[in-house]
C-alpha positions in Angstrom: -14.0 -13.9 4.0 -11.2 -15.9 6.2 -7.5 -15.1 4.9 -5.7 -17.9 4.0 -3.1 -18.6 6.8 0.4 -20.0 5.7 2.5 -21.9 7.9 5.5 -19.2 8.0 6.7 -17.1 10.4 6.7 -13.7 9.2 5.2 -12.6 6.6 5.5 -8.8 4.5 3.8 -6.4 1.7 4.6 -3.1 0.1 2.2 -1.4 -2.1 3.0 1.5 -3.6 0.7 3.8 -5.7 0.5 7.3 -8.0 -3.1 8.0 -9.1 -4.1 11.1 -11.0 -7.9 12.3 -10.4 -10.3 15.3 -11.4 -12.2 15.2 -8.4 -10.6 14.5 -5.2 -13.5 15.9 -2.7 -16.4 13.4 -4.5 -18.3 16.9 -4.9 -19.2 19.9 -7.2 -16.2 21.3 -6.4 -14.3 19.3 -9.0 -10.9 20.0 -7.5 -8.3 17.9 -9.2 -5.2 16.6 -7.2 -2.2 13.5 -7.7 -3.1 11.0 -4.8 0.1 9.4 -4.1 0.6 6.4 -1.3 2.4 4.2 0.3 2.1 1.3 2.5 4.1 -1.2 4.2 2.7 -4.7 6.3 4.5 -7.0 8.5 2.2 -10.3 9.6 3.4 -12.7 12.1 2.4 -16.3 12.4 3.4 -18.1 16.2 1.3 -21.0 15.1 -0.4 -21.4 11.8 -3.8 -20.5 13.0 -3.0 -17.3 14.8 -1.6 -14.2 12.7 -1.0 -11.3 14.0 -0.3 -7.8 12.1 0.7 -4.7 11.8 0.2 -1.7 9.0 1.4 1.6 8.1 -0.3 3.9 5.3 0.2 7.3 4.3 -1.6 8.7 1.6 -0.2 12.2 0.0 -2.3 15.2 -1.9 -1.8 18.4 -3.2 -3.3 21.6 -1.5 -6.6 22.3 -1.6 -7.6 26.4 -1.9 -10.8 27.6 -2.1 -12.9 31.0 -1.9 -15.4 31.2 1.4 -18.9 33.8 1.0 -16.8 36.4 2.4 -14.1 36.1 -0.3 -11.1 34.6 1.9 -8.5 32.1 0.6 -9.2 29.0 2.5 -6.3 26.1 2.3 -6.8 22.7 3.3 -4.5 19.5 3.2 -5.9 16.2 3.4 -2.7 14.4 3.6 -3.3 11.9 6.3 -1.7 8.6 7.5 -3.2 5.2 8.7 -1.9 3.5 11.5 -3.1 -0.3 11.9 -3.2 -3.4 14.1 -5.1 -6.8 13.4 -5.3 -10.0 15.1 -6.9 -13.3 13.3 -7.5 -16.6 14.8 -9.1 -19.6 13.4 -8.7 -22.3 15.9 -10.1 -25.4 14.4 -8.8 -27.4 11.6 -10.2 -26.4 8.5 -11.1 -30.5 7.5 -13.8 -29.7 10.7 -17.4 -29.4 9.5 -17.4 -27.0 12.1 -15.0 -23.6 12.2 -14.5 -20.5 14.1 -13.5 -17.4 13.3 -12.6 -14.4 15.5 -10.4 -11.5 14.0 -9.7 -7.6 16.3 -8.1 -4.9 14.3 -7.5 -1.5 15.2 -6.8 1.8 13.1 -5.7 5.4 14.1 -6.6 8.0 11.4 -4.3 11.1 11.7 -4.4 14.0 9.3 -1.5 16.3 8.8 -2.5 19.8 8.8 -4.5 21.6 11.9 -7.4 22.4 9.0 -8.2 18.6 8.9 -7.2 17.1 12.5 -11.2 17.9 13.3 -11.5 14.5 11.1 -8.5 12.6 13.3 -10.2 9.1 14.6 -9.9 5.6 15.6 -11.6 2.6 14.8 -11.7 -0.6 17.3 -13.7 -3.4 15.3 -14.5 -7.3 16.8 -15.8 -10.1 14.6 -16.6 -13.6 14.9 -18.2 -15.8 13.1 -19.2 -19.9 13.4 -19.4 -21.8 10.0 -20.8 -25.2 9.6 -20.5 -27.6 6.9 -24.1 -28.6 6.3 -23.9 -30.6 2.9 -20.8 -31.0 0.6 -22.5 -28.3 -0.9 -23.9 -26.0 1.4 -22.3 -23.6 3.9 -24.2 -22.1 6.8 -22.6 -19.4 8.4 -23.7 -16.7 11.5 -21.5 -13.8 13.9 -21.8 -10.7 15.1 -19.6 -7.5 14.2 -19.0 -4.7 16.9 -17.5 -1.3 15.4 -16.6 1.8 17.5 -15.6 4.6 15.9 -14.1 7.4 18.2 -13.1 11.0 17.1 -10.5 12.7 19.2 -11.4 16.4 18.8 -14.8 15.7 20.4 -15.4 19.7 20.5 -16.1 20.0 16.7 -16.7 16.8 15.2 -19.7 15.1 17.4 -19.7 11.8 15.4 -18.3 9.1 18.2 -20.5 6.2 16.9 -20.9 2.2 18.1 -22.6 0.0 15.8 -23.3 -3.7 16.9 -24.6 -5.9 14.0 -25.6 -9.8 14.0 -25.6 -11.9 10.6 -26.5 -14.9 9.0 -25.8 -16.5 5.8 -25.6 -19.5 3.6 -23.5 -20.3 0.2 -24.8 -22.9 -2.4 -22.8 -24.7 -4.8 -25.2 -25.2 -7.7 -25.0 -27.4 -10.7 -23.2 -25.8 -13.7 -20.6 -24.6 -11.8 -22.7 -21.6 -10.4 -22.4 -20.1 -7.0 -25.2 -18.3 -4.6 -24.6 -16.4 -2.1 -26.8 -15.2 0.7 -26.5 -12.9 4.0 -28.6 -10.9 6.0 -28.4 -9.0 8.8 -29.8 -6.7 11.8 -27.6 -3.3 12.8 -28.0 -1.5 16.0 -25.7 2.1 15.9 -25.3 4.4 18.5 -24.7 7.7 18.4 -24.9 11.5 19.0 -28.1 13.5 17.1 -31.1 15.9 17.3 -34.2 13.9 18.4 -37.3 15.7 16.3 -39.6 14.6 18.8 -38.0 16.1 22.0 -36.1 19.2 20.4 -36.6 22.4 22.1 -34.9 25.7 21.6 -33.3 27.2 24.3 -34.0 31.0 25.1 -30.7 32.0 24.7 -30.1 30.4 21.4 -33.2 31.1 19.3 -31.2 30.8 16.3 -29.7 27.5 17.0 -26.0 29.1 16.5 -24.5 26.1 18.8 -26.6 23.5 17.4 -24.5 20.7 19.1 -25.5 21.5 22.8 -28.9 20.0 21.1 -27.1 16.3 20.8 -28.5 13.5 22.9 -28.2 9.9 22.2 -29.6 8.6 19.2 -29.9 5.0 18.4 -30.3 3.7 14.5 -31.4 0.6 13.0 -30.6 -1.0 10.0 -32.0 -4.3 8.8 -29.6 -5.7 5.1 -30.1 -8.8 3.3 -27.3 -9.4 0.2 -27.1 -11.7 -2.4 -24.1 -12.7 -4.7 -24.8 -15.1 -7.4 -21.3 -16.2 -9.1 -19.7 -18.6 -11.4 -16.8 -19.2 -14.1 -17.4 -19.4 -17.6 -14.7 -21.7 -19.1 -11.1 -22.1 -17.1 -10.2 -19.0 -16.9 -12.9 -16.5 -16.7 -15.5 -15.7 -13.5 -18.2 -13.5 -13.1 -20.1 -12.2 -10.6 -23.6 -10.0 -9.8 -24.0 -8.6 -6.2 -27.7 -6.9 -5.1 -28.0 -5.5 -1.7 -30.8 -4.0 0.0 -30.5 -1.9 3.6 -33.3 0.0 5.5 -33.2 2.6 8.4 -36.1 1.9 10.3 -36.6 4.6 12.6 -34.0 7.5 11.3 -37.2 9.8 10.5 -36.8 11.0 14.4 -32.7 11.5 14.2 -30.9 14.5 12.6 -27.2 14.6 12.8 -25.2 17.7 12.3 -24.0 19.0 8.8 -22.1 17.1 6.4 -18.8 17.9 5.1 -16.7 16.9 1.7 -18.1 13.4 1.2 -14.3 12.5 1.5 -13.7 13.5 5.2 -17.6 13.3 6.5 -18.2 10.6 8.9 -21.0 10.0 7.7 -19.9 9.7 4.0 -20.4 5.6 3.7 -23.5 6.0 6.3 -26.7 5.3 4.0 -29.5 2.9 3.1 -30.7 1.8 -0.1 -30.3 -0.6 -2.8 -26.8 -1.5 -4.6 -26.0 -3.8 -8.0 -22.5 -5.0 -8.5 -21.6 -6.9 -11.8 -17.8 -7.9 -11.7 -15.8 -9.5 -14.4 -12.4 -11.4 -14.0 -10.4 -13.1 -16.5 -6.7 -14.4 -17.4 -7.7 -14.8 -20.8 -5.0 -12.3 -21.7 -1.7 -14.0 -21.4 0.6 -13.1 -18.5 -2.2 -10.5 -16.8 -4.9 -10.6 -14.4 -7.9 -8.4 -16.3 -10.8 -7.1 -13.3 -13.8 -5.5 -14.9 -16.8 -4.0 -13.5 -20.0 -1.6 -13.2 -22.0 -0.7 -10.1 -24.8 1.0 -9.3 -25.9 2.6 -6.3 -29.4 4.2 -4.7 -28.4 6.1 -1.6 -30.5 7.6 1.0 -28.6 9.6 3.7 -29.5 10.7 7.3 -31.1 14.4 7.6 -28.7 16.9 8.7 -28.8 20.5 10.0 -26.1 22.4 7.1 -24.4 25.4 8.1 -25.6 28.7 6.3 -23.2 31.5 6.3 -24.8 34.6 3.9 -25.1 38.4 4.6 -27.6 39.4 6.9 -28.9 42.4 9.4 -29.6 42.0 12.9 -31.8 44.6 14.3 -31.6 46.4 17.7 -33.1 49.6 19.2 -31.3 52.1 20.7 -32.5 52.0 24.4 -31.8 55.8 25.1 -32.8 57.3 21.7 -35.2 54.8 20.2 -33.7 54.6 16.9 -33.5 51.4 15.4 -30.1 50.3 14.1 -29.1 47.9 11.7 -25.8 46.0 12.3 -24.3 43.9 9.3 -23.3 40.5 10.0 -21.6 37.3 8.7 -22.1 35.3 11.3 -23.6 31.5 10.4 -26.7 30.4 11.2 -28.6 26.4 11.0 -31.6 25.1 9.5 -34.3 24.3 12.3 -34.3 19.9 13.0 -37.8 20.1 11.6 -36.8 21.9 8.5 -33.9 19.1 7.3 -34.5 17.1 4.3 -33.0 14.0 3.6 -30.2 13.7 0.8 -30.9 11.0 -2.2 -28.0 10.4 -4.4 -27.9 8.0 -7.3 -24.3 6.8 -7.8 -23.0 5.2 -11.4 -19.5 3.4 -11.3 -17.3 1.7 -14.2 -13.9 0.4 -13.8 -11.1 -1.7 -15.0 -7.7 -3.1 -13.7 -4.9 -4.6 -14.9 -2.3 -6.6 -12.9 1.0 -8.3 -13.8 1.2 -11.0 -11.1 5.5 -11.9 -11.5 7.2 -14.4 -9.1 10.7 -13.7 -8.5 12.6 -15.3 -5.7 10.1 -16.2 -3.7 8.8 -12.1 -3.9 5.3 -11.8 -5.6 5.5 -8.3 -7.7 2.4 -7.0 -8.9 2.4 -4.0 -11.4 -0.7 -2.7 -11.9 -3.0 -0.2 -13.7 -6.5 0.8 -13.3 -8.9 3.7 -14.6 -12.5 4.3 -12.3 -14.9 6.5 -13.2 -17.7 7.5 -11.3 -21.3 9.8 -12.0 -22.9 11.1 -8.9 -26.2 12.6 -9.1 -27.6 13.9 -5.7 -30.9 16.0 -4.3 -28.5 18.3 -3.3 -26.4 20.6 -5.9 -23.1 20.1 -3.4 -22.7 16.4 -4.1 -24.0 16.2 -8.2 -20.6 15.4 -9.6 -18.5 13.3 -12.3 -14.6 12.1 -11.7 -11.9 9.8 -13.6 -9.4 8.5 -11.3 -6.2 6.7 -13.2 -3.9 5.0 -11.0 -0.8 3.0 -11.5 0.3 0.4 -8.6 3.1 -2.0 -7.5 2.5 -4.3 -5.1 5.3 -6.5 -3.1 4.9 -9.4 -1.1 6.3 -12.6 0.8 7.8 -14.7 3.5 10.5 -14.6 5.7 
């Protein structure tokens, strides 16, 4: 969706927010932790088509300690901070039957403590888009999307990924003041995996302890049609149902290495399947901004080879006595490429927000409170899970 562009020079936002949920990590884990965050925007506008700006976000948590299979305390902090640039030009005049739309944006991921700077990352992402007024009431619409996603510690987290993705869509106005929406779409991604069909075990590493020196490129498509079928129900109340459908059509041959807390995996929002979206808004209830919703989600993830770190012998012989000795060992071994399974989850959300939009001196303040919660059930015993997130907001905005 194009951002409204406002003929001012510069332009500002604060959003501040204290949220309170029993399942940080998204996993089985169920560690509870305050999220607390902060951001700050500055837009600037040299001519009213052309907006450039910048962000800064940092988002605070609590520690996280857990037990490993050998019975150490392991500590990690997630506390990370977002830095962000963003460029948007729409050139023609919005009266045109024909408009352009080309926006760059770039964000630098940085995570505090050494246990999480494996997950430290930046993300360059291109779109444009052509739009066309075909009837008074119908929209066509088609642009591509290029995303690269680059991961600084390239020595443990081999996840550098491109994606390049082409789209098409349409929107109807329909009688009875109804609204459909339609896009569909073709995804190219590179990046780094096992390829089944070519894998072959070194001599030296039988047991596929470095499984990363097995990486070659890997390319993954992804074909996605959506459709959003909206419209208001009286003056003051809109609703709105969202289905979307993606494939994978060749990730059978492609095995990526093991995921990590669904929160800091980069592969967390990389899936196929089938989504339904029902969303509710109303200012039926005087002075406040009511949001409403429930989602559902069918995910199918990529295989991956998981870590497994249990107790274990290795066996040698003595070469001058014979005798066979048996040493104890911790050290962690990988499921063979051929051996992965893919990972099916079946995600159930509910939510609800309320915001207090208050104009005051040219400043839009925007208190705001909102309760999610989400039921996660998964092939995999890791990532079957429930959480409740409450959250309370204030958002600041305007021109100077």
């Amino acid at each position: 969706m194009s951002p409204i562009l406002v003929q001012a020079d510069f332009g500002y936002s604060l959003d501040l927010s204290n949220a309170e949920t029993d399942n940080v990590l998204n996993d089985s884990s169920a560690v509870d932790s305050p999220i607390r965050s902060g951001a700050i925007g500055l837009q600037f506008y040299p001519i009213p088509q052309l907006e450039f700006s910048g962000s800064f976000k940092h988002t605070l948590y609590d520690e996280i300690t857990n037990i490993d299979e050998r019975g150490d305390t392991i500590t990690t902090d997630i506390t990370n901070s977002v830095y962000g640039l963003n460029t948007t030009w729409i050139p023609l005049n919005p009266d045109n039957k024909t408009n352009l739309y080309f926006n760059t944006s770039f964000d630098r991921v940085k995570y505090k403590d050494s246990s999480a700077t494996d997950y430290d990352n930046t993300i360059l992402k291109f779109t444009a888009s052509i739009g066309y007024h075909f009837r008074p009431n119908l929209h066509l619409r088609a642009g591509t999307e290029m995303t690269s996603n680059n991961y600084l510690n390239d020595e443990n987290i081999d996840a550098d990924n491109f994606q390049l993705e082409l789209f098409t869509g349409a929107n109807f106005a329909l009688p009875g003041s109804n609204n459909l929406d339609i896009e569909g779409g073709f995804a190219f991604t590179s990046l780094q995996a096992i390829e089944v069909d070519t894998f072959n075990i070194k001599p030296n590493n039988v047991d596929l302890v470095v499984p990363a020196e097995y990486l070659e490129d890997a390319n993954i498509q992804n074909l996605y049609i959506s459709s959003r079928l909206s419209r208001s129900i009286g003056k003051k109340t809109g609703v709105s149902l969202t289905f979307t459908y993606s494939n994978f059509t060749n990730s059978d041959k492609s095995v990526i290495l093991d995921y990590s807390t669904s929160f800091l995996s980069p592969w967390s929002s990389f899936y196929d399947g089938t989504s339904t979206v029902f969303k509710l808004k109303t200012y039926l209830v005087p002075t406040f901004v009511v949001t409403t919703g429930a989602g559902y989600w069918d995910k199918n993830f990529l295989r991956a080879i998981e870590s497994i770190r249990e107790d274990y012998e290795i066996i040698e012989i003595d070469p001058r006595s014979g005798d066979t000795i048996r040493i104890p060992t911790n050290v962690p071994w990988y499921t063979e490429p051929q051996d992965t399974k893919y990972r099916y989850e079946w995600l159930s959300s509910l939510y609800i927000d309320l915001t207090r939009p208050i104009m005051f001196r040219e400043i839009l303040i925007e208190p705001s409170f909102s309760v999610v919660y989400k039921k996660n059930s998964s092939t995999s015993d890791a990532y079957d899970y429930s959480s409740t997130t409450f959250t309370l907001g204030l958002s600041l905005s305007g021109n100077f």
